[in-house]
N, C-alpha and C positions, 0 to 999 in steps of 0.2 A: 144360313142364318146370319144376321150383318149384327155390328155389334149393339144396333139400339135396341132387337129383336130380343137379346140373352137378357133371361129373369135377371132384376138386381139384384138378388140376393145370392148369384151366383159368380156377378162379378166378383166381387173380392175371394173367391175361393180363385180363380183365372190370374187377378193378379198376385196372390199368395205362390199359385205354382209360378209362374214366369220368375217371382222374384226368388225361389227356391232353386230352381233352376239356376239362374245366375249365381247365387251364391255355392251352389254345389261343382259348380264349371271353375268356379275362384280360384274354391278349395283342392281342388283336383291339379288345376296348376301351380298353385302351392308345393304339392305332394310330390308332381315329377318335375318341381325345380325350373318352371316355366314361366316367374313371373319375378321379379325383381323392383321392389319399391326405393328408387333412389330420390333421396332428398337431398335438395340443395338451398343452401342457405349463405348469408354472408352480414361482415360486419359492416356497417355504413358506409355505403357506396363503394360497393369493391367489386360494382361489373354482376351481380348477379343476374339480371335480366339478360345481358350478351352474352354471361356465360351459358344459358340456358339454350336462348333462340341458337346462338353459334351451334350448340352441343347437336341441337334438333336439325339445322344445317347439315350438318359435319355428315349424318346417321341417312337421312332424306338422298343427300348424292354422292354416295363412299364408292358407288359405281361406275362412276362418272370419270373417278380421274385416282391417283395414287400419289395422294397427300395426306396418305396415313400408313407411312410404311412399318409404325411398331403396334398397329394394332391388328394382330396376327391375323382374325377373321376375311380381313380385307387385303392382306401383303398376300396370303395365302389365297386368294381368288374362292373363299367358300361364302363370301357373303353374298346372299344372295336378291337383299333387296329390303325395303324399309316402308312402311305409310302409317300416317296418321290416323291413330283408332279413337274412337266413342271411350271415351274414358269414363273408367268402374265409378267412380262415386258421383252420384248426380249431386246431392248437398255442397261440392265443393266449386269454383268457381274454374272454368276453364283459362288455362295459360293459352293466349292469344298470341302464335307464334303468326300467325297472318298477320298480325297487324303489326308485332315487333321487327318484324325481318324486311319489312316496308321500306319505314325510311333506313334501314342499313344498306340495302341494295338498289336505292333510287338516285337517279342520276347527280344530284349534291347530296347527299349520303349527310344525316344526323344519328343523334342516339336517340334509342328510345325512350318513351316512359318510363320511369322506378314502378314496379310492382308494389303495393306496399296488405297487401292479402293473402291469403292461400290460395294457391293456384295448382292445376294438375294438369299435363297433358299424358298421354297414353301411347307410345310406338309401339308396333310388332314388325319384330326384325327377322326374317329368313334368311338362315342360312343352311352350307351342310355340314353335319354332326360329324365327329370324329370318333365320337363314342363308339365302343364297341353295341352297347345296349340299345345308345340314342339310331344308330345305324341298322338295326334287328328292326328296331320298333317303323323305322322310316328315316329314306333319303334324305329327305329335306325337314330342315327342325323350323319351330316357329319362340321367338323370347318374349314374351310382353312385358317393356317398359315403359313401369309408370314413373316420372319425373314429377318432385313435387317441390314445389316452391314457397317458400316460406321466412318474411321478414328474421335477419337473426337476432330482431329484440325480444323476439318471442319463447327461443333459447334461453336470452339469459333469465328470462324468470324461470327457470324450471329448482334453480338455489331455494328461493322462496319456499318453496312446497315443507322444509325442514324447517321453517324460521317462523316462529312465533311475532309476535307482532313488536312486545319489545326489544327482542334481539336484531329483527330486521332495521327495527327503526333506530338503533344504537351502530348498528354502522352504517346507517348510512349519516348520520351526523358525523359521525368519526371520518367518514370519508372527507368529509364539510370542512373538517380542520384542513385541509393544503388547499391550496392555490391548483386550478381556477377557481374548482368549486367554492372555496370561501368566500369569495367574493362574487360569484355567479347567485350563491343563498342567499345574499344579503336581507334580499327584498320578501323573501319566503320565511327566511328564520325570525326576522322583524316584526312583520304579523303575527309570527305564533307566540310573542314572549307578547300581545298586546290581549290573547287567548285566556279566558279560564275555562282551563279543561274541564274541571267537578261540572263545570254549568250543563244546563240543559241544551237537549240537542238544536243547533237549531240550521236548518237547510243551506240560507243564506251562509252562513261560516263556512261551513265544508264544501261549499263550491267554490269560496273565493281563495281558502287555504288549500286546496288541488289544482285551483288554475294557478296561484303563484308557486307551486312545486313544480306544475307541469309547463311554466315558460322557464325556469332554471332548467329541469330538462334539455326543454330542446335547443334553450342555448350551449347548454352545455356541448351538444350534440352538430349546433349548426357554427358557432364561431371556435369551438377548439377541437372539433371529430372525434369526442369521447365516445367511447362505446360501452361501456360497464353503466349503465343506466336503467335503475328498476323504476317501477314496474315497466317492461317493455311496451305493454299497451298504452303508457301515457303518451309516448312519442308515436307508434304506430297503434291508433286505435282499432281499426276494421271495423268489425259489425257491430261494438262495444262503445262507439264514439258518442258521447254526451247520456251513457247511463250512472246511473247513482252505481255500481264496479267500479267505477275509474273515479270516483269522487270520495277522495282520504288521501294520506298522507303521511309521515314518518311524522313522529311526537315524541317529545320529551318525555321519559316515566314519571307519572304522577305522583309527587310529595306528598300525601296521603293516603296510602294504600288503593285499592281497587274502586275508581268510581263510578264504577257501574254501569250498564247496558247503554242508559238513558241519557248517559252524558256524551260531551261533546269527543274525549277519549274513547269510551265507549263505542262509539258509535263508528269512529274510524277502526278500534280495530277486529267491529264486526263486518266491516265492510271489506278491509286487509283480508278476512279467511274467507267469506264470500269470494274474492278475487281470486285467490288459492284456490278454490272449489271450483267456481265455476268456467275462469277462463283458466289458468294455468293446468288444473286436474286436467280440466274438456279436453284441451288440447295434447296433454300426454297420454292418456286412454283413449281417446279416439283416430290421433295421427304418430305423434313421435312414437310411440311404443309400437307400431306397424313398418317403422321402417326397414329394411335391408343393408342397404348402405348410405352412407350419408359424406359430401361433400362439404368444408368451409372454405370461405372464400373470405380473403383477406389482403385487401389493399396495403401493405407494408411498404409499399412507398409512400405513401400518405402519412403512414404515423410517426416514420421517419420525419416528412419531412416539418409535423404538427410540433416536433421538438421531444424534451425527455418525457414532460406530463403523458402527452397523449401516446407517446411510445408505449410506456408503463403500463398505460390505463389499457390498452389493447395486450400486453403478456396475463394480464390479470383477467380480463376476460378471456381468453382462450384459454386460462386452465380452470376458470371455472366452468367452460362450454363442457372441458372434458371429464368433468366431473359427472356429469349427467349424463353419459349416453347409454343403453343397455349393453353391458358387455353378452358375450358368445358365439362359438362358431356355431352358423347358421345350419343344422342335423333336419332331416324332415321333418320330426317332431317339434323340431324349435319352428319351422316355418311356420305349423299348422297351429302349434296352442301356446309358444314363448316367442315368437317375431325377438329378435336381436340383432344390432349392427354387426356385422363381422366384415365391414372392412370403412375405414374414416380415411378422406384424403383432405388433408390441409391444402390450402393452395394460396399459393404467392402471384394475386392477378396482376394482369397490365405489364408481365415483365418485359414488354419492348419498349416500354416508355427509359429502359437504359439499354446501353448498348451490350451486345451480345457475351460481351469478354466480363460481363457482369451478374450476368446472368444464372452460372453457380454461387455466385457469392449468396444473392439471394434466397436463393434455396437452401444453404446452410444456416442462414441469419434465421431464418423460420422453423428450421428442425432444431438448431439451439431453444427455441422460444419454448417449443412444444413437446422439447425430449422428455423433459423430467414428467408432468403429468402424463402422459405419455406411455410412459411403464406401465401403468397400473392396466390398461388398455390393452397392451399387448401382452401381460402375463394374462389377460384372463380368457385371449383367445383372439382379438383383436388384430386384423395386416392392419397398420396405419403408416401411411405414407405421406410424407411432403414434396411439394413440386412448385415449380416457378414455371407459370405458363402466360399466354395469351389466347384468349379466345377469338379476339380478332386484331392482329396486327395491324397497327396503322401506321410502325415506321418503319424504316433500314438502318443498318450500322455500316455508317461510315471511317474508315481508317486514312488519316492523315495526321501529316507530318505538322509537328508545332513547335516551335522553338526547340526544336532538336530533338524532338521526342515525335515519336508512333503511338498516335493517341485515337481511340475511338470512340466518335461522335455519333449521335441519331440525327436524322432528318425526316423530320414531319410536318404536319401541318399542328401547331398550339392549337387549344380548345380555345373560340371567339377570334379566331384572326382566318385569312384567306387564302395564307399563302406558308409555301415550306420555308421552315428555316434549320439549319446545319446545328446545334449544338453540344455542348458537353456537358452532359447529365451528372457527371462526377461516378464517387466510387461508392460500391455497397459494402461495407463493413461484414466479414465472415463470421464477426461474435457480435456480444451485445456492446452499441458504442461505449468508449470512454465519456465521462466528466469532459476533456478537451476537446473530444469530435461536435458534443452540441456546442461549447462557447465557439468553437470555429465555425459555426453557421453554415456545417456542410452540406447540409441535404433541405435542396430546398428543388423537387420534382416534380415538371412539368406536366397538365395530363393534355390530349392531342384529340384532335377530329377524329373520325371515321374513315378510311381509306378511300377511293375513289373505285368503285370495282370495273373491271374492261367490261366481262360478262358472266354476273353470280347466277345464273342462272346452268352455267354448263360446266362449274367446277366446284367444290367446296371454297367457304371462307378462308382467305390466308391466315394461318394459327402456326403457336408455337408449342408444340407436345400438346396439343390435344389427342394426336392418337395416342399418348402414354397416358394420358387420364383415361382414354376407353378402354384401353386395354386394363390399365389395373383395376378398374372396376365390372368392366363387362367379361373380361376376355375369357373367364374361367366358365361363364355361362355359356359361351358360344363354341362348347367344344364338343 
């Protein structure tokens, strides 16, 4: 019988089982610790796309070659092999690592597009088990990794979900007091003092008083690399782009008590808890609260070199990031009916954009940043780890001699130029800078081309402790 032949009324009982099935096969690997939802996220351009396609590289040819000597599965000769599967959620959009890993290995080598959506792809990695049980049950074990990718403006609304609509909207004016923002507002707070609130709703207003919040935004975001920016969806919309959600705004508390539904206050902040519900809730009940472990990425050479504001403004969002994750260690039963992170790596990207002798410094500049909230994460069960990596190295450090001194330089190709040049990156500060280190206009770093590959096709990506990211996050599953 072919499938036009089967009564209609019996499809849907066919697709009911099939999809019963899938979800019962989920849960079952769930149960024997067979599936691993790792999310990756980052703050404003800090490599999240390369960190991804790299990571999917790295996993793709670890058989290939032995440029992962700390991630045991592979030093240890039991991996046994990796490819790309049908990834579980159809509603979500697939991560295109065909088309990212393109021009990284094409013969003048560029960067990819920014992702700016939810994305997922799916590996199943074979290897063999060391377990005594995994080894009873069968030789060869199988891990499904789902990697999922996701704008990190989308994190920082997860604060919101506690905030009421004049509390949210009191600091963010309060933030408005310092430089840039002050001056980034101008043009948005100016409008609204021209505003009466009491008035009736009316369409035109609230779309003109949301698009001038939302180009302070992405200025904010485009000329000084601030990242502590709500709503996250103003700046990255996705599927939300040009709905009445994204159309409100932060407002001064009304000088006459409560003006009601129908006014122009009103109406922004019905629209403030609709945003709450529909996209921030959606997205923490349907994904964040499913994750396993989760990755930030964090360009800290950039915010360095954006000066003290945007240095700031990036400590303050990462400890509001870390305010929200689900804490606990990951128990069977947590996998099947509580999903909780039990294990967060911070990551310090692009660390070959300085030279190698720098390279711890950095990683302690980010475990200062991120110790103190921090704590709370690992008292409640949390490994959280910081690391200064590269996912795809695009320089060398060079050691020569300067004015009487052994000084270590990089050579790359700068990002928009053709050719390499030899430079001195300077130093990374082991704490948080001084007052003197910004007036001395230390940190001002270069970001670089893409490497030139002989042949990516018969070895991994050149990386820097990539294999110590797999290992800390995969290694315990592959044993």
């Amino acid at each position: 019988m072919n499938a036009a032949s089967v009564p209609f009324s019996l499809r849907p009982l066919g697709t009911m089982w099939n999809n019963t099935q899938r979800s019962v096969t989920e849960w079952m690997r769930l149960a024997m610790d067979q599936t691993v939802r790792l999310a990756v996220t980052g703050l404003n351009q800090s490599g999240k796309t390369v960190f991804i396609t790299a990571l999917v590289h790295q996993l793709l040819h670890a058989r290939q070659d032995s440029g992962l000597p700390f991630f045991d599965c592979v030093s240890t000769n039991r991996f046994a092999g990796s490819k790309v599967m049908v990834q579980p959620d159809v509603d979500v959009s697939a991560f295109r690592y065909d088309q990212f890993i393109r021009p990284l290995t094409a013969r003048h080598p560029t960067w990819p597009n920014r992702t700016e959506e939810l994305s997922e792809i799916r590996l199943a990695l074979r290897f063999q088990p060391t377990g005594l049980i995994h080894r009873q049950l069968s030789n060869v074990g199988t891990l499904y990794l789902d990697i999922i990718d996701y704008p990190g403006e989308w994190l920082l609304d997860l604060p919101m979900l506690e905030l009421s609509f004049a509390t949210w909207s009191e600091q963010i004016f309060r933030a408005c007091t310092e430089e840039p923002r002050r001056t980034l507002s101008s043009e948005w707070q100016a409008y609204l003092h021209t505003l009466d609130l009491s008035a009736a709703t009316d369409e035109g207003v609230l779309r003109q008083a949301s698009a001038l919040y939302t180009q302070f935004l992405l200025r904010c975001k485009a000329e000084h690399g601030l990242t502590l920016l709500q709503p996250g969806r103003f700046t990255v919309p996705g599927e939300w782009k040009e709905t009445p959600l994204l159309t409100f705004c932060p407002l001064p508390a009304p000088t006459t008590g409560d003006p009601g539904g129908d006014t122009l206050h009103g109406t922004m902040a019905q629209r403030f808890e609709a945003y709450k519900e529909k996209v921030v809730h959606r997205f923490y009940k349907d994904h964040f609260s499913r994750f396993d472990r989760q990755i930030v990425l964090i360009d800290l050479l950039k915010a360095l070199s954006g000066g003290p504001d945007n240095f700031a403004d990036t400590r303050v969002a990462l400890e509001s990031i870390l305010r929200n994750f689900r804490y606990g260690s990951s128990s069977a039963l947590n996998r099947l009916f509580w999903p909780k992170i039990d294990k967060l790596l911070f990551v310090a990207t692009k660390v070959d954009h300085v030279a190698a002798n720098q390279h711890s410094n950095l990683e302690r500049l980010l475990n200062r940043i991120v110790s103190q909230p921090a704590n709370e994460a690992i008292f409640q069960g949390v490994e959280v780890k910081t690391m200064a990596l590269s996912a795809l190295t695009c320089t060398r450090t060079v050691v020569r001699d300067h004015d009487g001194r052994r000084l270590s330089f990089v050579q790359g190709i700068p990002k928009g130029r053709n050719r390499e040049i030899l430079l001195f990156p300077g130093e990374i500060p082991e704490s948080l800078p001084r007052p003197e280190d910004w007036d001395a206009n230390r940190f001002n770093f270069l970001e670089f081309e893409p490497p030139r590959l002989v042949d990516p096709e018969a070895a991994p990506l050149p990386h820097i402790r990539m294999d110590q990211a797999l290992q800390f996050l995969l290694g315990d599953k592959l044993t």
